[in-house]
Chimera marker file (.cmm) of the C-alpha trace (Angstrom):
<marker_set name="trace">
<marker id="1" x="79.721" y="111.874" z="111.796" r="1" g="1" b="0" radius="0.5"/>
<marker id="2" x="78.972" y="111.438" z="107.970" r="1" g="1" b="0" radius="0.5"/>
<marker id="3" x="80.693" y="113.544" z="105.457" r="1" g="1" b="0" radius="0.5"/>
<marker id="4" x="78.552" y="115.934" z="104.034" r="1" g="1" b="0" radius="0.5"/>
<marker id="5" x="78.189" y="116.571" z="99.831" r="1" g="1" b="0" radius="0.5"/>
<marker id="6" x="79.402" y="119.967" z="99.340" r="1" g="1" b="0" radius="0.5"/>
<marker id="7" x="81.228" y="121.974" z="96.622" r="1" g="1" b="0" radius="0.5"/>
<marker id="8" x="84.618" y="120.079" z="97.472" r="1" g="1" b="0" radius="0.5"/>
<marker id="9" x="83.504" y="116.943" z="98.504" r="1" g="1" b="0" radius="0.5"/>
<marker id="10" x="81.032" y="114.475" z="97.134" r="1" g="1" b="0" radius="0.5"/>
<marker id="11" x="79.545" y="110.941" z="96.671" r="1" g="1" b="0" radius="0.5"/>
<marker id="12" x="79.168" y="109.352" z="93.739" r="1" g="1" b="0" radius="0.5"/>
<marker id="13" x="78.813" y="105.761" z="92.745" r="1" g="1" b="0" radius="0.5"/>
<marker id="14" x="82.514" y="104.598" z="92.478" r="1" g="1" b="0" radius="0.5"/>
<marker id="15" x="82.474" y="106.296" z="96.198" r="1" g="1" b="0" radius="0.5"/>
<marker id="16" x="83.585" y="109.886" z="97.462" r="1" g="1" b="0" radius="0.5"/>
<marker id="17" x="85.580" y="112.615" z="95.821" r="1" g="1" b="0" radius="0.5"/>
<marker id="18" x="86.993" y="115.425" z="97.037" r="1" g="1" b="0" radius="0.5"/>
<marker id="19" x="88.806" y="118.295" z="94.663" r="1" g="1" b="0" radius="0.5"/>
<marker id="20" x="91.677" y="120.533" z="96.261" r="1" g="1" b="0" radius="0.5"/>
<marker id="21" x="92.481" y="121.780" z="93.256" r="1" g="1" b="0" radius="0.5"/>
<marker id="22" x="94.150" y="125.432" z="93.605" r="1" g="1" b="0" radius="0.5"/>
<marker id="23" x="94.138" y="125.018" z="97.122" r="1" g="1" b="0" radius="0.5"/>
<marker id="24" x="97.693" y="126.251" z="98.982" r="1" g="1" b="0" radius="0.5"/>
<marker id="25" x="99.340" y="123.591" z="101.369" r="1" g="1" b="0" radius="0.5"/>
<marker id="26" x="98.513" y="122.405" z="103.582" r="1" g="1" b="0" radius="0.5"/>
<marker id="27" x="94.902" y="123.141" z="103.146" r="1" g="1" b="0" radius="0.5"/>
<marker id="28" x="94.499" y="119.800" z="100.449" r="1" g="1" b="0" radius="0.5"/>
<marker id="29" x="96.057" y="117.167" z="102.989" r="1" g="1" b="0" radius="0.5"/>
<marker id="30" x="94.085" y="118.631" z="106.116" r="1" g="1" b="0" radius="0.5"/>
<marker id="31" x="91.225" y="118.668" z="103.621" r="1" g="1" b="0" radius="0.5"/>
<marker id="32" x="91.655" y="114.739" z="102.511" r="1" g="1" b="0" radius="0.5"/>
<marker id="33" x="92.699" y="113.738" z="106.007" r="1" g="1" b="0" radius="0.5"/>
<marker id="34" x="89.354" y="115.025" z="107.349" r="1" g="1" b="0" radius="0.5"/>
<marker id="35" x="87.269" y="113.452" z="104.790" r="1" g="1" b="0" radius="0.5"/>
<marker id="36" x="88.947" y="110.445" z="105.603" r="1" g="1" b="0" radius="0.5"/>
<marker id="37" x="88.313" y="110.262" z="109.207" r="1" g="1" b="0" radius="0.5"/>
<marker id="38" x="84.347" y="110.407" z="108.201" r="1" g="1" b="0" radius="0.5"/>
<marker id="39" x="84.485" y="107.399" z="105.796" r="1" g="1" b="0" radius="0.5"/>
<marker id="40" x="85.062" y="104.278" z="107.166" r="1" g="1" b="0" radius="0.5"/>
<marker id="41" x="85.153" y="102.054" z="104.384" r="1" g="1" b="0" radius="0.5"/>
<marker id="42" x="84.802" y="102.325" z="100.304" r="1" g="1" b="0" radius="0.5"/>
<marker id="43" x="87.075" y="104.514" z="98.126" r="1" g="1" b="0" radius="0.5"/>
<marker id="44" x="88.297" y="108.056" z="98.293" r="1" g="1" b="0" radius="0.5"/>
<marker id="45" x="89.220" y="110.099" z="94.854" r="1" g="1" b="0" radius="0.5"/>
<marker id="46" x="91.503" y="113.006" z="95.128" r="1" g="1" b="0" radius="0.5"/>
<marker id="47" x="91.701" y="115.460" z="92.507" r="1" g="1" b="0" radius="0.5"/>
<marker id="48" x="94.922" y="117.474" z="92.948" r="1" g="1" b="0" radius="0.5"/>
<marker id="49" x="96.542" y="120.209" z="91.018" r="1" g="1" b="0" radius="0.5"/>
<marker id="50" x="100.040" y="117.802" z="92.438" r="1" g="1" b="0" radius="0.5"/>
<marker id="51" x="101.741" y="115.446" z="93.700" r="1" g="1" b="0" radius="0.5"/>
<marker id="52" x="101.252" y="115.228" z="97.549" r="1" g="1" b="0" radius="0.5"/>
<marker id="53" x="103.667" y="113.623" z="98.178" r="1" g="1" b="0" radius="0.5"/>
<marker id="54" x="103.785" y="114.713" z="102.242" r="1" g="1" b="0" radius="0.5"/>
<marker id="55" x="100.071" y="112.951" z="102.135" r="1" g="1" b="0" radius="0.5"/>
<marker id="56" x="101.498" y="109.586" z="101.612" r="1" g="1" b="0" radius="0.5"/>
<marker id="57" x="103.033" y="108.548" z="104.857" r="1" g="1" b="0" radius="0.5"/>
<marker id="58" x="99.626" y="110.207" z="106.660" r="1" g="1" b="0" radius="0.5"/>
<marker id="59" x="97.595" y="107.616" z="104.523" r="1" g="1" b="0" radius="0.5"/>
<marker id="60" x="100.058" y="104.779" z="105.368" r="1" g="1" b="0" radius="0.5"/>
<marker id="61" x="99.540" y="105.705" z="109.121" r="1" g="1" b="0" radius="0.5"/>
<marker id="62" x="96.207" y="105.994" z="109.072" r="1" g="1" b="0" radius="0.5"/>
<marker id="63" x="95.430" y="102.263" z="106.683" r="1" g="1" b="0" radius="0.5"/>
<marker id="64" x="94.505" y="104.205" z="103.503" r="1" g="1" b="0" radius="0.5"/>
<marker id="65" x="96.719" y="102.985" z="100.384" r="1" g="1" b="0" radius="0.5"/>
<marker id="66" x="97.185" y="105.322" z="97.310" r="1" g="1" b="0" radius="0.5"/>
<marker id="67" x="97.962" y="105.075" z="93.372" r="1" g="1" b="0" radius="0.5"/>
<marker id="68" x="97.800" y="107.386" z="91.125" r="1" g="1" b="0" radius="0.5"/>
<marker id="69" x="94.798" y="106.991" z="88.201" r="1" g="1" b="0" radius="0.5"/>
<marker id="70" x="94.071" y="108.737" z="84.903" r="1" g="1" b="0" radius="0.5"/>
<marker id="71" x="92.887" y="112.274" z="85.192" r="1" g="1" b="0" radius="0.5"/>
<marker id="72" x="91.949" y="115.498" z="83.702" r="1" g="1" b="0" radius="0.5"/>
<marker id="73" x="94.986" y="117.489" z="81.835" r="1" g="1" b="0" radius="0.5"/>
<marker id="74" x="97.105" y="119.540" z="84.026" r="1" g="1" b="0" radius="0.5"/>
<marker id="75" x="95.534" y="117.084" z="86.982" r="1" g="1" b="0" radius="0.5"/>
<marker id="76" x="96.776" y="114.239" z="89.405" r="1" g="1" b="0" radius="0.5"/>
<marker id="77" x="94.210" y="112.127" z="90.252" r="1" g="1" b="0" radius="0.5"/>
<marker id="78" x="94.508" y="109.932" z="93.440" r="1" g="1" b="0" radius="0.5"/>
<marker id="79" x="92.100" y="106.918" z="94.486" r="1" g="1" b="0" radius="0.5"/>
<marker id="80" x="92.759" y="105.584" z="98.024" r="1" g="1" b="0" radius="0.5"/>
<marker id="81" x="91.540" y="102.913" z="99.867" r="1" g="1" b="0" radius="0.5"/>
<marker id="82" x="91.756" y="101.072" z="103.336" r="1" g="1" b="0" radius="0.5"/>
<marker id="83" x="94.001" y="98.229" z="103.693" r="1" g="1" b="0" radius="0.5"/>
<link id1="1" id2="2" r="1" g="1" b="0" radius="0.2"/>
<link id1="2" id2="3" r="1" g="1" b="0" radius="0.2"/>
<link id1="3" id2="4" r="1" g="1" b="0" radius="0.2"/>
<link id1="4" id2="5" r="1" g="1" b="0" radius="0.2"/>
<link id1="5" id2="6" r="1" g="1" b="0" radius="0.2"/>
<link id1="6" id2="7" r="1" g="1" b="0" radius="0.2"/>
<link id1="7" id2="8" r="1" g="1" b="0" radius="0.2"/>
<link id1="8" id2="9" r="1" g="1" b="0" radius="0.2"/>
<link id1="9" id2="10" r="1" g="1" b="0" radius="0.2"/>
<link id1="10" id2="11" r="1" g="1" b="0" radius="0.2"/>
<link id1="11" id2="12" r="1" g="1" b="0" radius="0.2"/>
<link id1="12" id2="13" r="1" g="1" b="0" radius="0.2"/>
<link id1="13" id2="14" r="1" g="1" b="0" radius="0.2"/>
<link id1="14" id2="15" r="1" g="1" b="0" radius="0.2"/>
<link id1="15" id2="16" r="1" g="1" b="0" radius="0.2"/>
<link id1="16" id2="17" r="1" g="1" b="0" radius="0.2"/>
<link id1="17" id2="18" r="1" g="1" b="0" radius="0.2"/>
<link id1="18" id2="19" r="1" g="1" b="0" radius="0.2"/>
<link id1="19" id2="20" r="1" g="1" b="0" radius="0.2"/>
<link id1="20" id2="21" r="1" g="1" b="0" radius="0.2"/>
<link id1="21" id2="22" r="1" g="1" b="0" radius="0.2"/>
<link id1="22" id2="23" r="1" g="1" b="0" radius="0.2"/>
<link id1="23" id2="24" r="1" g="1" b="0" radius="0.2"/>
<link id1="24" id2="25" r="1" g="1" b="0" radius="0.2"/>
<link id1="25" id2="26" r="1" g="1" b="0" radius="0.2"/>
<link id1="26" id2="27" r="1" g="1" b="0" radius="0.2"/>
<link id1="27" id2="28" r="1" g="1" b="0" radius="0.2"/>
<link id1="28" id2="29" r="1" g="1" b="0" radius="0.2"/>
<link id1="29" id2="30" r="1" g="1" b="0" radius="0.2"/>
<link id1="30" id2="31" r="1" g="1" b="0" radius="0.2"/>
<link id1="31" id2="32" r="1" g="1" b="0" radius="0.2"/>
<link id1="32" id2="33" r="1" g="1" b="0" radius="0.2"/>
<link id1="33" id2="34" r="1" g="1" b="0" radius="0.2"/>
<link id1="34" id2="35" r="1" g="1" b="0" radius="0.2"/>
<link id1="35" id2="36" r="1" g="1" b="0" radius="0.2"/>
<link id1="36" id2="37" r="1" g="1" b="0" radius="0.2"/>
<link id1="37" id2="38" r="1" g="1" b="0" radius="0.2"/>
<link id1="38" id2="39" r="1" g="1" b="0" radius="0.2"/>
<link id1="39" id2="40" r="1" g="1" b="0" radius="0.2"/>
<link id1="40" id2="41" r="1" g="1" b="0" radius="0.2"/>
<link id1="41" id2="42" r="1" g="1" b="0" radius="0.2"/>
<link id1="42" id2="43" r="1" g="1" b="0" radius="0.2"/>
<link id1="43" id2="44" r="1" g="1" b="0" radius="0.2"/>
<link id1="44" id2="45" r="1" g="1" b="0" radius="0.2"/>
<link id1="45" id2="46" r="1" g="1" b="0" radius="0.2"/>
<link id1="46" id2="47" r="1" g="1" b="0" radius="0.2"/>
<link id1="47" id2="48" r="1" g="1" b="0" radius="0.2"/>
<link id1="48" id2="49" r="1" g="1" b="0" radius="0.2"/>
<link id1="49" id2="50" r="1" g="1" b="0" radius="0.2"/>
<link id1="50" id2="51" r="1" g="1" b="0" radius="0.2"/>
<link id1="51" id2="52" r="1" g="1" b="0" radius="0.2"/>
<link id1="52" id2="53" r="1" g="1" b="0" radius="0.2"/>
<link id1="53" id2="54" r="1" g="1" b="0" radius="0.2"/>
<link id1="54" id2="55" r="1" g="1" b="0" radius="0.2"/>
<link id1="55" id2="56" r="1" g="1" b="0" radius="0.2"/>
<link id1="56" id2="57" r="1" g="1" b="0" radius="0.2"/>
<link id1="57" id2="58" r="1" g="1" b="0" radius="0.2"/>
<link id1="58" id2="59" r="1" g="1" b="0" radius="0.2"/>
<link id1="59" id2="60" r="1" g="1" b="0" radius="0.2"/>
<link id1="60" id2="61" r="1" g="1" b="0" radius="0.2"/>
<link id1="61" id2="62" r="1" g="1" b="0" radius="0.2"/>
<link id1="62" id2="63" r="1" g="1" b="0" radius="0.2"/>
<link id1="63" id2="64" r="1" g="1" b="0" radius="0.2"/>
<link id1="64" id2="65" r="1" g="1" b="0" radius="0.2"/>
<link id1="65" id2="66" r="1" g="1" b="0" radius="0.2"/>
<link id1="66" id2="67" r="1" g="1" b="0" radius="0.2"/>
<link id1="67" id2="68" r="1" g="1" b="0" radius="0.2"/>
<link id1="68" id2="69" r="1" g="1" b="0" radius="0.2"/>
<link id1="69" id2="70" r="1" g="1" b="0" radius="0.2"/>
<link id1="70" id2="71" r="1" g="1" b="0" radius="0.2"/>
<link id1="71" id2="72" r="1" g="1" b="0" radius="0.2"/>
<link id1="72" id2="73" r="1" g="1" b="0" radius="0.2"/>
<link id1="73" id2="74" r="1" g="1" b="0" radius="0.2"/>
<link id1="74" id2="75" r="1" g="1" b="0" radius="0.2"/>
<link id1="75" id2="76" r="1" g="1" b="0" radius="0.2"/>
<link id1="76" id2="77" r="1" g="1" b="0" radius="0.2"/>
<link id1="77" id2="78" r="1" g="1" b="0" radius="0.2"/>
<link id1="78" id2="79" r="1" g="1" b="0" radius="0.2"/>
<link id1="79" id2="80" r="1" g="1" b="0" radius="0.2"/>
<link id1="80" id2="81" r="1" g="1" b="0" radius="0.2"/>
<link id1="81" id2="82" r="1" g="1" b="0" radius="0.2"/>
<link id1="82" id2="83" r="1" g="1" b="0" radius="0.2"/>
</marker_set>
C-alpha cells in the first residue's frame, strides 16, 4: 500500500514529508510510524512542533536513522532514512 498525498503527508522531490505540527502525543509518532511502514526506501521529513524523543528507539527498531536539520522558527525538523 502506497502512502497517499494528503494535507499531512506529501511527496516532494527530496522525498516525503509529513507535518505533526500541533498534534498531541502520541498522535505525531503513530502518524510517522505509519507513513513509514508505506515507504520502503528514500527519505522521510518530519516537521515537529518537538523533540520526539520517544520516536527514536521506534526508528532504530524499525532501520530508519534520524538527525535533526534546519527548520522553520519555533520548528524541529527531522529527516530519516533506512539504514
Amino acid at each position: 500500500m502506497a502512502a497517499e498525498n494528503s494535507e499531512f503527508q506529501w511527496q516532494a522531490e527530496d522525498g516525503w514529508h509529513i507535518d505533526v505540527r500541533g498534534l498531541g502525543p502520541p498522535r505525531p509518532m503513530l502518524r510517522i510510524l505509519a507513513l513509514l511502514q508505506t515507504v520502503a526506501t528514500g527519505e522521510v521529513t518530519v516537521h515537529h512542533d518537538r523533540e520526539p524523543i520517544y520516536l527514536y528507539p521506534e526508528l532504530a527498531e524499525l532501520g530508519w536513522s534520524h538527525e535533526i536539520i534546519p527548520g522553520d522558527d519555533g520548528e524541529v525538523r527531522l529527516r530519516l532514512w533506512p539504514y
